[in-house]
Every structure is written in C-alpha cells, then in structure tokens.
MOPAC internal coordinates of N, CA, C and O (Angstrom, degrees):
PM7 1SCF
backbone

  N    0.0000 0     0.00 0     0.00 0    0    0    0
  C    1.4364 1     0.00 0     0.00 0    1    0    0
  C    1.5236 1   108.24 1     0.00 0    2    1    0
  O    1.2310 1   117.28 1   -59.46 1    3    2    1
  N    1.1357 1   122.78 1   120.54 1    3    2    1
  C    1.5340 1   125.63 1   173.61 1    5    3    2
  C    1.7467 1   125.63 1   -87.48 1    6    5    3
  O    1.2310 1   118.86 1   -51.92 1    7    6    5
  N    1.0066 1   119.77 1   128.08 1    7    6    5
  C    1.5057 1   117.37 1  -171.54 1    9    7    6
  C    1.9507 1   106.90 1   -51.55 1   10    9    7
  O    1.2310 1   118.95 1   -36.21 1   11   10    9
  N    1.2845 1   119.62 1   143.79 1   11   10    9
  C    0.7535 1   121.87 1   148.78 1   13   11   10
  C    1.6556 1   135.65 1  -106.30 1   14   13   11
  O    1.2310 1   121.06 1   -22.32 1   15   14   13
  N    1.0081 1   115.59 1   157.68 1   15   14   13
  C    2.2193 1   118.94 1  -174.81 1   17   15   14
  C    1.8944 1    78.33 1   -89.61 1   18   17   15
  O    1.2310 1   117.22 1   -53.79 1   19   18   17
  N    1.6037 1   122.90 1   126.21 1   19   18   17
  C    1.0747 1   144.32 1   174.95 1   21   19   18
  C    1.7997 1   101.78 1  -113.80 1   22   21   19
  O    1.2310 1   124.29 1   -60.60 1   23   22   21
  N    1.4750 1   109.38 1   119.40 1   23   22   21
  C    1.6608 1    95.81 1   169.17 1   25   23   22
  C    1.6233 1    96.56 1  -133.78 1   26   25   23
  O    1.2310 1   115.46 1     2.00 1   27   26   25
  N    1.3472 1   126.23 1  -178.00 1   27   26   25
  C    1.3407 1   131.13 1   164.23 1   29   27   26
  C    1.9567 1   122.25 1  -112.02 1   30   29   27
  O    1.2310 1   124.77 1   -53.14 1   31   30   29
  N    1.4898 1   108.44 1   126.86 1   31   30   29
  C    1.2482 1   107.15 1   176.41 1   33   31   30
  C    1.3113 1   103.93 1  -106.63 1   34   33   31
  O    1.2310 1   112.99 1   -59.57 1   35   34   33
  N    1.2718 1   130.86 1   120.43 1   35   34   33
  C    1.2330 1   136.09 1   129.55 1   37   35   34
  C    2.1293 1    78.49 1   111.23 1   38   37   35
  O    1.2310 1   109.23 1  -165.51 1   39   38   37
  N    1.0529 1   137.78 1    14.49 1   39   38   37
  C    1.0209 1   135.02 1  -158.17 1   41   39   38
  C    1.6925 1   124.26 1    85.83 1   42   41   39
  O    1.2310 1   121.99 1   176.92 1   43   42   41
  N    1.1005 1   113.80 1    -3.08 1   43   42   41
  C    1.5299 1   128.01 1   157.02 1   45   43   42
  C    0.9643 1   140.08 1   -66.37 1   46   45   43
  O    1.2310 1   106.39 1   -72.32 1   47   46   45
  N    1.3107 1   142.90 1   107.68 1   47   46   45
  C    1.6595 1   131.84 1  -166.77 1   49   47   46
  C    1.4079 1   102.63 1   -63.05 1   50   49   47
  O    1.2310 1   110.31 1   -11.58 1   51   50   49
  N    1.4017 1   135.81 1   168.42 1   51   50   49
  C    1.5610 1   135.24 1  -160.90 1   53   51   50
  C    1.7175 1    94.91 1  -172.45 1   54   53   51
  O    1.2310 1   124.79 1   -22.55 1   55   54   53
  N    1.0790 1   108.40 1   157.45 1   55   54   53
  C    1.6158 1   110.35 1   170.59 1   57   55   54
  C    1.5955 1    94.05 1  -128.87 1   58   57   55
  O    1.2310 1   125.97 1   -55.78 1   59   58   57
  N    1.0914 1   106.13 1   124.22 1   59   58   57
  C    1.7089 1   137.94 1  -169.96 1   61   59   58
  C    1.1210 1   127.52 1   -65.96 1   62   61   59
  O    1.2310 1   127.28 1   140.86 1   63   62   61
  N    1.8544 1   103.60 1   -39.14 1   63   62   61
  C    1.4924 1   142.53 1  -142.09 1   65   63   62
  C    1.6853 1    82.23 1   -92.99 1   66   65   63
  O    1.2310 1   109.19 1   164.29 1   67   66   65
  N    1.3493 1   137.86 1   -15.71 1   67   66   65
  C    1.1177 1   151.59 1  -158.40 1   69   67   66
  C    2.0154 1   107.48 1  -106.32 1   70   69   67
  O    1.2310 1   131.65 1   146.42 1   71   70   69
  N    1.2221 1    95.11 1   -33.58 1   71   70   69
  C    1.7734 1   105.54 1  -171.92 1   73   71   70
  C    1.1119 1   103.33 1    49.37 1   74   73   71
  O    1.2310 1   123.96 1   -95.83 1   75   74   73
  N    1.7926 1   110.01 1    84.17 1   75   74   73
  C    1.4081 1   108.75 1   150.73 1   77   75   74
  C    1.1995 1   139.48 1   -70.43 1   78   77   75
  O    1.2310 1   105.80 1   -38.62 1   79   78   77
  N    1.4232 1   143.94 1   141.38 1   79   78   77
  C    1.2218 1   121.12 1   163.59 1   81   79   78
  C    1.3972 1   140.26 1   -48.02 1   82   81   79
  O    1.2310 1   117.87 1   -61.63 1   83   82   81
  N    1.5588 1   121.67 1   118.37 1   83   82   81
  C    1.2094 1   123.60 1  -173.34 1   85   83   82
  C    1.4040 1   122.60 1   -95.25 1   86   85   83
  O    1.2310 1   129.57 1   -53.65 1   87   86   85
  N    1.4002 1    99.15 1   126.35 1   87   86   85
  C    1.4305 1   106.82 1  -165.91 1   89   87   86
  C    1.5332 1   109.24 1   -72.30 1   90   89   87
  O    1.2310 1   116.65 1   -39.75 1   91   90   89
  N    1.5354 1   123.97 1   140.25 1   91   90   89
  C    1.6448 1   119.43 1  -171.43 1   93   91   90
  C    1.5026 1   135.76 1   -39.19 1   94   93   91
  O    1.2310 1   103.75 1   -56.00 1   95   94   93
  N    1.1336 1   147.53 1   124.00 1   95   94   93
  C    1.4203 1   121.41 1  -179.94 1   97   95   94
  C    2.0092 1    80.07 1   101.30 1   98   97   95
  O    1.2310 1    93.82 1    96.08 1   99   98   97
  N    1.2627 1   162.80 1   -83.92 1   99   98   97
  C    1.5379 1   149.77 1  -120.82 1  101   99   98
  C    0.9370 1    81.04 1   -83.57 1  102  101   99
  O    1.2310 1   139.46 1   -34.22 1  103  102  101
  N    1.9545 1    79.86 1   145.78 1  103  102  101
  C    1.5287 1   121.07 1  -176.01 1  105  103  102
  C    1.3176 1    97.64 1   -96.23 1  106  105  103
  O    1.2310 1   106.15 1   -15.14 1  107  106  105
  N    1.5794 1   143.32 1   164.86 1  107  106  105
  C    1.4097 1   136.76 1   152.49 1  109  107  106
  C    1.2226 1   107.92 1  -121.12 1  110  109  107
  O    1.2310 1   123.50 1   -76.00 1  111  110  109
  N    0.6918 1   110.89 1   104.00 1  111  110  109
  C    2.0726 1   123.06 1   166.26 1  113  111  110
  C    1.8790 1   104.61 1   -83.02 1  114  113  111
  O    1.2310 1   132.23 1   -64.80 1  115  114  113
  N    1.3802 1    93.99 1   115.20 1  115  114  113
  C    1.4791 1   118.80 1   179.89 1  117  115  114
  C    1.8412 1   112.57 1   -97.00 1  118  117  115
  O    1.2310 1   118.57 1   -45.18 1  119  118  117
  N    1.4019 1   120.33 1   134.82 1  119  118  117
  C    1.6589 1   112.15 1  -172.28 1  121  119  118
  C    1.3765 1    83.59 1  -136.69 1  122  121  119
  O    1.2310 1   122.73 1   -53.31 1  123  122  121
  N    1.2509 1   112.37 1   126.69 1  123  122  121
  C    1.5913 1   124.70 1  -166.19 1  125  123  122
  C    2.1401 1    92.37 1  -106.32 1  126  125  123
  O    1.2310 1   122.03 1   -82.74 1  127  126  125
  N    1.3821 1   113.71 1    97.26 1  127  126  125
  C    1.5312 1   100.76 1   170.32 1  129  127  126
  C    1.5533 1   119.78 1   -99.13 1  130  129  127
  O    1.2310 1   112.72 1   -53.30 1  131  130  129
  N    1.1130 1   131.35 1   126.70 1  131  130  129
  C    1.6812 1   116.29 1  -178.01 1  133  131  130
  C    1.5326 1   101.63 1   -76.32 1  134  133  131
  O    1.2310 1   130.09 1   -22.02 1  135  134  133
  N    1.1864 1    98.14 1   157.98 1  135  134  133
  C    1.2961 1   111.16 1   172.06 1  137  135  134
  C    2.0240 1   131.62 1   -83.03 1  138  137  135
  O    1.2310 1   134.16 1   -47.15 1  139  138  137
  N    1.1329 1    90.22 1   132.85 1  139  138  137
  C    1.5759 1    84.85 1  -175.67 1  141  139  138
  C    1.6016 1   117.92 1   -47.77 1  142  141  139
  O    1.2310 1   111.98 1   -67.57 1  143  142  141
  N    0.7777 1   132.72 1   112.43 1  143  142  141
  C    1.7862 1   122.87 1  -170.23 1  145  143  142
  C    1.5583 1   106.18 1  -113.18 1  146  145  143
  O    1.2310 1   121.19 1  -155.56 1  147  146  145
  N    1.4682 1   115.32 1    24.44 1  147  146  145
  C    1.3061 1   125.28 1  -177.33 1  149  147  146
  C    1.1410 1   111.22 1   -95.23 1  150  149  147
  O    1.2310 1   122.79 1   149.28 1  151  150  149
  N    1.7770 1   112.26 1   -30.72 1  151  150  149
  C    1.6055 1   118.29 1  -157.52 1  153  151  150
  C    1.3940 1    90.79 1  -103.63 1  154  153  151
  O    1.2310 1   113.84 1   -29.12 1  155  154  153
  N    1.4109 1   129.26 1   150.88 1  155  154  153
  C    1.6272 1   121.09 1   154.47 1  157  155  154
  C    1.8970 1   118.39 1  -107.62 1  158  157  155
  O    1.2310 1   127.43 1   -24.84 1  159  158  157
  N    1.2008 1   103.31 1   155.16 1  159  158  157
  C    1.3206 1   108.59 1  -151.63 1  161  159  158
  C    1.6395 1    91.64 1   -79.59 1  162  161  159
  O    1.2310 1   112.79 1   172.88 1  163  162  161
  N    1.0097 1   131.23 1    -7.12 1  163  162  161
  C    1.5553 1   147.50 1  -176.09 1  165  163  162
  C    1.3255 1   128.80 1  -132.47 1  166  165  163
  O    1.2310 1   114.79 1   -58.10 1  167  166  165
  N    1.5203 1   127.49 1   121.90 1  167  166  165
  C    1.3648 1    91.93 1   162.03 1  169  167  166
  C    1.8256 1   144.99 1   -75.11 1  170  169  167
  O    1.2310 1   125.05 1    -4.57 1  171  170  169
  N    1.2766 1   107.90 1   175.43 1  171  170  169
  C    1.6243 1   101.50 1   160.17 1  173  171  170
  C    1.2783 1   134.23 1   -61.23 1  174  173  171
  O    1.2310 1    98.71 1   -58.30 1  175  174  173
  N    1.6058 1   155.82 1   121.70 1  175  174  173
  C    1.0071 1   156.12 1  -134.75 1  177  175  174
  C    1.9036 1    97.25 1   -86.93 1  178  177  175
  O    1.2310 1   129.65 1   -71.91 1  179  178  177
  N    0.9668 1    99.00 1   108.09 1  179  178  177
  C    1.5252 1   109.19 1  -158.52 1  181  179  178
  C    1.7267 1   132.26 1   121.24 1  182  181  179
  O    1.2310 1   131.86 1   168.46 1  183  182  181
  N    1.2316 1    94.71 1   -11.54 1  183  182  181
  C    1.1716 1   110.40 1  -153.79 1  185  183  182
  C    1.6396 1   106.79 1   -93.20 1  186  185  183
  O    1.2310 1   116.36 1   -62.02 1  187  186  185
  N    1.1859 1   124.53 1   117.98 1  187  186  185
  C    1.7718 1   124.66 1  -174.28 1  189  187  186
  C    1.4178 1   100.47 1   -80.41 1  190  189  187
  O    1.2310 1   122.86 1   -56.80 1  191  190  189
  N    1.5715 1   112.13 1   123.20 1  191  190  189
  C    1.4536 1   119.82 1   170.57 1  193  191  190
  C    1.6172 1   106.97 1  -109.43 1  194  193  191
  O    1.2310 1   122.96 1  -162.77 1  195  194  193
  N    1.4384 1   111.94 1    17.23 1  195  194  193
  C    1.6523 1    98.66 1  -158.88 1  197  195  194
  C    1.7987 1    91.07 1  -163.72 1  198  197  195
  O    1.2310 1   132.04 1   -10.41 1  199  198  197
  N    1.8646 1    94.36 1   169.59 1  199  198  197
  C    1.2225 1    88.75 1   168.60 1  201  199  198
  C    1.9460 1   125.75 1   -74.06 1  202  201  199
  O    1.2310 1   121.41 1   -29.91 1  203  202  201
  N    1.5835 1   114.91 1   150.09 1  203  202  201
  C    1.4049 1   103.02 1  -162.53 1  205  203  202
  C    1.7009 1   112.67 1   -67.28 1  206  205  203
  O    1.2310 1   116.80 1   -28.31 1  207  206  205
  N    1.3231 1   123.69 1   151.69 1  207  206  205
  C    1.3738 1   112.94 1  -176.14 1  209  207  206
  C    1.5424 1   121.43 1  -115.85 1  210  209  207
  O    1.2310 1   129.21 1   -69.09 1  211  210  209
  N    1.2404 1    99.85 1   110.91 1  211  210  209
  C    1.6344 1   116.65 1  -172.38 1  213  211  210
  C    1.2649 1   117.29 1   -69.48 1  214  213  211
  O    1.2310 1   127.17 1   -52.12 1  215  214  213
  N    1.6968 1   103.81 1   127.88 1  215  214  213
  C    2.0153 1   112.07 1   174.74 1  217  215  214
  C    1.1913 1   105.11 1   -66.30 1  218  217  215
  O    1.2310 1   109.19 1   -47.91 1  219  218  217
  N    1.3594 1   137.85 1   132.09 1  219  218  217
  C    1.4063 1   104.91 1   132.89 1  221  219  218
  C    1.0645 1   147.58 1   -93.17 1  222  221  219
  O    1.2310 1   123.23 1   -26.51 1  223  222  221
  N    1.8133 1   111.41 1   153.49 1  223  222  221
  C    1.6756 1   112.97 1   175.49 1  225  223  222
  C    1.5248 1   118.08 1    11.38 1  226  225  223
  O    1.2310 1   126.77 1    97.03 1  227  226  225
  N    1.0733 1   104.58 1   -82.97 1  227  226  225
  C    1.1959 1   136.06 1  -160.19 1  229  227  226
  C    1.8465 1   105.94 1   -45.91 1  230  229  227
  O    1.2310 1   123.50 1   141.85 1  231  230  229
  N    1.2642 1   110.90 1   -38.15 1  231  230  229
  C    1.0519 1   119.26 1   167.79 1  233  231  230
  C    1.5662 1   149.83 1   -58.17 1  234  233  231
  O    1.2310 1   128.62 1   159.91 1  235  234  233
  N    1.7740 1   101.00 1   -20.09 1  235  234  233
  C    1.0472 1   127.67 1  -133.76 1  237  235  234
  C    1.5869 1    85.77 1  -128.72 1  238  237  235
  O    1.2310 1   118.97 1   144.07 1  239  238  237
  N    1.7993 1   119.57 1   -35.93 1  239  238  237
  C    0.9105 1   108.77 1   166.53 1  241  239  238
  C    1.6107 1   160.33 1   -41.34 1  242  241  239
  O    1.2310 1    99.38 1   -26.50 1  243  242  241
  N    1.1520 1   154.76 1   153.50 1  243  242  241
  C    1.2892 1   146.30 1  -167.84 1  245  243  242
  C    1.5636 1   105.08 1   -69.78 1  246  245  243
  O    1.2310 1   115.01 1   -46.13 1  247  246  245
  N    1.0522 1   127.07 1   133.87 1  247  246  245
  C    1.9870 1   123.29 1   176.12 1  249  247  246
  C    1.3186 1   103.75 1   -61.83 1  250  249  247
  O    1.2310 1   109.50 1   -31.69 1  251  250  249
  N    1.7922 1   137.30 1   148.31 1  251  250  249
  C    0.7826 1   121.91 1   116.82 1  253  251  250
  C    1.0659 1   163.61 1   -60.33 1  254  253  251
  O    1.2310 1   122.80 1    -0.34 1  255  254  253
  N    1.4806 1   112.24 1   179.66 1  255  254  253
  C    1.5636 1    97.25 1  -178.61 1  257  255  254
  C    1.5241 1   147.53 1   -44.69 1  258  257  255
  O    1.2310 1   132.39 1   150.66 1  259  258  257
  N    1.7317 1    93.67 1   -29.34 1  259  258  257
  C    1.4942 1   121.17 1  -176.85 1  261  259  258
  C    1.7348 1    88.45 1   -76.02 1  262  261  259
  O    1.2310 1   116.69 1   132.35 1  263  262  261
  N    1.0951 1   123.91 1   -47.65 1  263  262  261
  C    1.3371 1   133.14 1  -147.36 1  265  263  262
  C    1.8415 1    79.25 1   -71.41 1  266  265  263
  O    1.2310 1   110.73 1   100.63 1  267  266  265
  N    0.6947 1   135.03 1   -79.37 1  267  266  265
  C    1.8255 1   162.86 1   163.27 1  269  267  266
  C    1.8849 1    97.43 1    11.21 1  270  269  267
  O    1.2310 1   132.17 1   122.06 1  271  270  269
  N    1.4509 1    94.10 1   -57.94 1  271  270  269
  C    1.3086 1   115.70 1  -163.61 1  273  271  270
  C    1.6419 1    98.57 1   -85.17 1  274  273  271
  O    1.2310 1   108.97 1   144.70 1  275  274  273
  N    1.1963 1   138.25 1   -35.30 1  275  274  273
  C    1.2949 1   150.19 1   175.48 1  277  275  274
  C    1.0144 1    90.25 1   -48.02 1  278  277  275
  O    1.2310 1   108.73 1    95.12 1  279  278  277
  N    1.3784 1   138.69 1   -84.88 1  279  278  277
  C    1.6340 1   157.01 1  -168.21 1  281  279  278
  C    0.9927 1   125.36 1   -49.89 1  282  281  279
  O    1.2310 1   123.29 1  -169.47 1  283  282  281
  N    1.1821 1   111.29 1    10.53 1  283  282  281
  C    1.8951 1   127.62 1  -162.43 1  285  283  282
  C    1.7279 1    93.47 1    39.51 1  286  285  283
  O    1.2310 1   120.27 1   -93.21 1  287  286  285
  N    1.1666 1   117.10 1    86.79 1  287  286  285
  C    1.7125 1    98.89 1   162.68 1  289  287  286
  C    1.4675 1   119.07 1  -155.37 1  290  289  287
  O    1.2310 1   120.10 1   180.00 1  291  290  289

C-alpha cells in the first residue's frame, strides 16, 4: 500500500498525490499525520498474534478401515 498526500476541497477529502483539478476561488487545507511506525502491518513468521489453536485428538488419529476404504486407499 503506498502513502497517499490527502487534502480537503470544499470540505471533501481528495487525494492530492493525484492533482486534481481545482476549481477557481478553492482553498486546500493540508493535515500532515505521521504514521505510527510502532505497530507492524504483519506479523513476524513465528510470531503469535492470537489465541493458540488446538487439534483435536481425534484428528490426529490413524483412519480406519472403513475410513481406508472410503478414500479409495
């Protein structure tokens, strides 16, 4: 995602970075915000953002036979 320059015409939000045409007489009021550079938009590959999510048992188990034969296998 690339930053955009955001200003307001006439009370309208506008993206700037674009050079719209300005109609005669508008003012542009510019609000410069920095960006948080504390948070990351991703985590680290390893990294727990959530609660952890448990298999169950049951899952993990060997198929049976019926199961075997279901699966063509």
């Amino acid at each position: 995602m690339t930053n955009s320059v955001l200003g307001t015409i006439d009370g309208d939000i506008v993206r700037l970075d674009k050079r719209p045409p300005l109609p005669s007489g508008c003012r542009v009021e510019l609000t410069i915000q920095p960006l948080d550079s504390s948070k990351r938009s991703r985590a680290k590959v390893g990294e727990t953002i959530g609660p952890a999510f448990e298999v169950p048992d049951e899952a993990l188990a060997p198929l049976t036979d019926d199961e075997l034969r279901d699966w063509g296998l």
